[in-house]
N, C-alpha and C positions, 0 to 999 in steps of 0.2 A: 408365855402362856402357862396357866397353872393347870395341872394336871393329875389326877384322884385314881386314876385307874387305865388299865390298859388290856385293848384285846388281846384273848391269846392269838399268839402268833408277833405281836407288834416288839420291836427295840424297845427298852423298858429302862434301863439301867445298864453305865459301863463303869467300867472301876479300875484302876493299877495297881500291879505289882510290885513293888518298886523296893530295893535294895536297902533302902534309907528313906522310909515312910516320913520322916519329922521332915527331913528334910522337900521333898517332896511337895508335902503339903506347906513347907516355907512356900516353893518355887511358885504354884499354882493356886497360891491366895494371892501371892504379889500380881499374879498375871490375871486372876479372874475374881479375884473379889473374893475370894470364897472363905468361908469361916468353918473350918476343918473341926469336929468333937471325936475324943476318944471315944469308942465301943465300951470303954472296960477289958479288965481282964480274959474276963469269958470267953471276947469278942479278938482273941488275941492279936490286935495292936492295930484294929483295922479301926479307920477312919471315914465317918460320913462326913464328907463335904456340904454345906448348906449356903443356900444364897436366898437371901430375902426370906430366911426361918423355913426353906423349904430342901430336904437333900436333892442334890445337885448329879452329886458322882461318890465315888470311894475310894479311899486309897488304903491298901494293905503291906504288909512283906510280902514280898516277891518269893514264890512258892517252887520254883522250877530255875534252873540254871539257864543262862544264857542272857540275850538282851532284855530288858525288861518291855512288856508292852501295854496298852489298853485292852479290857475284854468289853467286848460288848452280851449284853444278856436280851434272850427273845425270852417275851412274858407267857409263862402255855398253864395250865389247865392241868397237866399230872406231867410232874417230871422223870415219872419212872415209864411210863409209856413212849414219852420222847425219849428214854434211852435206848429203846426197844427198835424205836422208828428209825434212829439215829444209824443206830449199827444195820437194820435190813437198806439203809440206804446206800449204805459204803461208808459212810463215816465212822469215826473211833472214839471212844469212850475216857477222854481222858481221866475222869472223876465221875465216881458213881453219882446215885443220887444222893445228897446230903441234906439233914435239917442243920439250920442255918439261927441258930436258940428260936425265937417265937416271930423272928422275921419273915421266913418262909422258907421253901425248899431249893436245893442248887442241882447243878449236874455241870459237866464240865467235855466238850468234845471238841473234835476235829470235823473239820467236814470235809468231803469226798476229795479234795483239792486241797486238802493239806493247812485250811485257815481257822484257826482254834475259835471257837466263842462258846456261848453259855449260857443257859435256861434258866429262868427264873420262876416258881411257882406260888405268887406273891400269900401272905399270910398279913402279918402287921404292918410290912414295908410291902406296897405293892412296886414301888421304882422311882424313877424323877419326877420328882414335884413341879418340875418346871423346867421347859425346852422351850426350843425357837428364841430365845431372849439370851440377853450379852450373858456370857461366864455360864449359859447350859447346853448342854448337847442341842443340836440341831439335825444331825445328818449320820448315817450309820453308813459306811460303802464297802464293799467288798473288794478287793483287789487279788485276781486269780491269773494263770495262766491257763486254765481251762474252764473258760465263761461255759459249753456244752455241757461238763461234767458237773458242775455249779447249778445248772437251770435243774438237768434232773432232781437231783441232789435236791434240794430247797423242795421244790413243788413236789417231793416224795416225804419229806421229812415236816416240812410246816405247814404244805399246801399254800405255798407262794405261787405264784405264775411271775411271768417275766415277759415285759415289753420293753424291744428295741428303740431306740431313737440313732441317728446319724448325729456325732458331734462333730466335726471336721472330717480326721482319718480314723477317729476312733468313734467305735460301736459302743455305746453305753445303755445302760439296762436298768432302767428302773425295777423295783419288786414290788408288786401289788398283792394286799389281801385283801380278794375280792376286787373294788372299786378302787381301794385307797391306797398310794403309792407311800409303801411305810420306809425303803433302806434304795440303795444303787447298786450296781457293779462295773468296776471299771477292770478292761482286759489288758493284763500284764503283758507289752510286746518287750520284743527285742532290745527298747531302749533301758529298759527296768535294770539295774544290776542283776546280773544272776544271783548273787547270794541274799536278795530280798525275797522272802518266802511268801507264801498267799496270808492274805491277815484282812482283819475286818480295820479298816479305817475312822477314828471316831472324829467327827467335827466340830468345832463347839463357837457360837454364836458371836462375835463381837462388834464395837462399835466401829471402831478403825482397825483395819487390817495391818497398815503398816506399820500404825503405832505398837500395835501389840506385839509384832514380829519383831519389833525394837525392844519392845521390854522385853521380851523372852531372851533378847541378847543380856541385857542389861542383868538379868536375874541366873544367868548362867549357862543358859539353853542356847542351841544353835539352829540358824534356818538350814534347812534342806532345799525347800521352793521356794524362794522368794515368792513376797506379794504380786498376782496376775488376776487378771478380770478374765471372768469364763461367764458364760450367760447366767447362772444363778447367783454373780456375785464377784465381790475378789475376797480370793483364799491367800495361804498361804502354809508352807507343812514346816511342823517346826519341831522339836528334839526338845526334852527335858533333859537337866546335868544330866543325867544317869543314861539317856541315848533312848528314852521312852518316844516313838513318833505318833503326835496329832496333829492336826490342820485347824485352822480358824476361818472363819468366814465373815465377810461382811453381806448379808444376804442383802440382794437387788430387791 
């Protein structure tokens, strides 16, 4: 589905940090089609990803030590006020707010729960041109061990609300703005390794789940979850060389 604009408040855009961008963008053309352009200079060494002449995603150097990951960016309206709301919420401020050359404005935080993401206050680039189809985002989820501190958190800082559903043993939460159900939360139990931190999970659309979980082997990347059928689909969570984690979906 093509896409021109986004309410504040909605997922908009997610991008990587990643140690070795060239490479990178090798791995995640081979696996989603994507046809990666340098920024320029300016732009230092960041990459829009495009599929079908429409950006997709981003790929940059990885700015922070550690594993590298996906961010996901919520689209708002003033990004210096989101950092205001941010910090009365409990959440931390990892990057101020920044202009981003004539693209738009950024900011960079943690929320209450320890899971980094990040604001977008669109200008030339409002975000992705296109979700829900093969090789674009689809699904934005949150993975927390304190789903309670999360609800506040959210419906203080974006004016999310948050409705439960029963999925087997686990309690899963959709985020609605307003009517419309834009991101998930899934509650980190017991089974999660400890040393996985709370992080926003990006999804991204495909045709065949198992096929793709095989090219991702094939292109140097490792599964984590093998391909499983869950009611919106079969997923599957998968590692880029560099140890970046996203999931693929085959949506139902």
């Amino acid at each position: 589905m093509q896409i021109d604009s986004y309410e504040p408040g909605t997922p908009c855009w997610v991008d990587l940090g990643s140690p070795d961008p060239a490479a990178a963008a090798a791995f995640y053309s081979g696996l989603f089609g994507w046809e990666p352009v340098d920024q320029g200079p300016e732009a230092g060494g960041y990459r829009m990803a495009y599929l079908r002449d429409r950006p997709v995603a981003g790929l940059g150097p990885q700015q922070q030590p550690g594993r590298p990951y996906w961010t996901t960016y919520v689209s708002v309206s003033d990004a210096d006020a989101m950092a205001k709301g941010v910090r009365a919420a409990g959440g931390q401020v990892h990057l101020d707010p920044m202009d981003v050359l004539d693209a738009g404005r950024m900011a960079m935080f943690a929320d209450s729960t320890g899971a980094p993401f990040a604001v977008w206050q669109p200008r030339a680039h409002t975000g992705a041109g296109l979700v829900n189809e093969p090789g674009a985002m689809c699904w934005n989820e949150l993975a927390t061990r304190d789903a309670p501190g999360a609800k506040s958190f959210y419906q203080a800082a974006l004016g999310w609300t948050a409705t439960d559903q029963e999925m087997g043993p686990v309690t899963y939460t959709e985020w609605k703005l307003g009517d419309r159900t834009i991101a998930g939360m899934m509650p980190m139990d017991d089974t999660w390794p400890p040393e996985v931190p709370a992080h926003w999970m990006v999804y991204f659309a495909v045709d065949d789940t198992d096929a793709a979980a095989a090219r991702a082997e094939e292109l140097g990347g490792t599964i984590s979850v093998p391909p499983t059928d869950i009611p919106p689909g079969r997923f599957a969570v998968l590692n880029d060389p560099h140890g970046a984690v996203f999931s693929v979906i085959k949506l139902a």
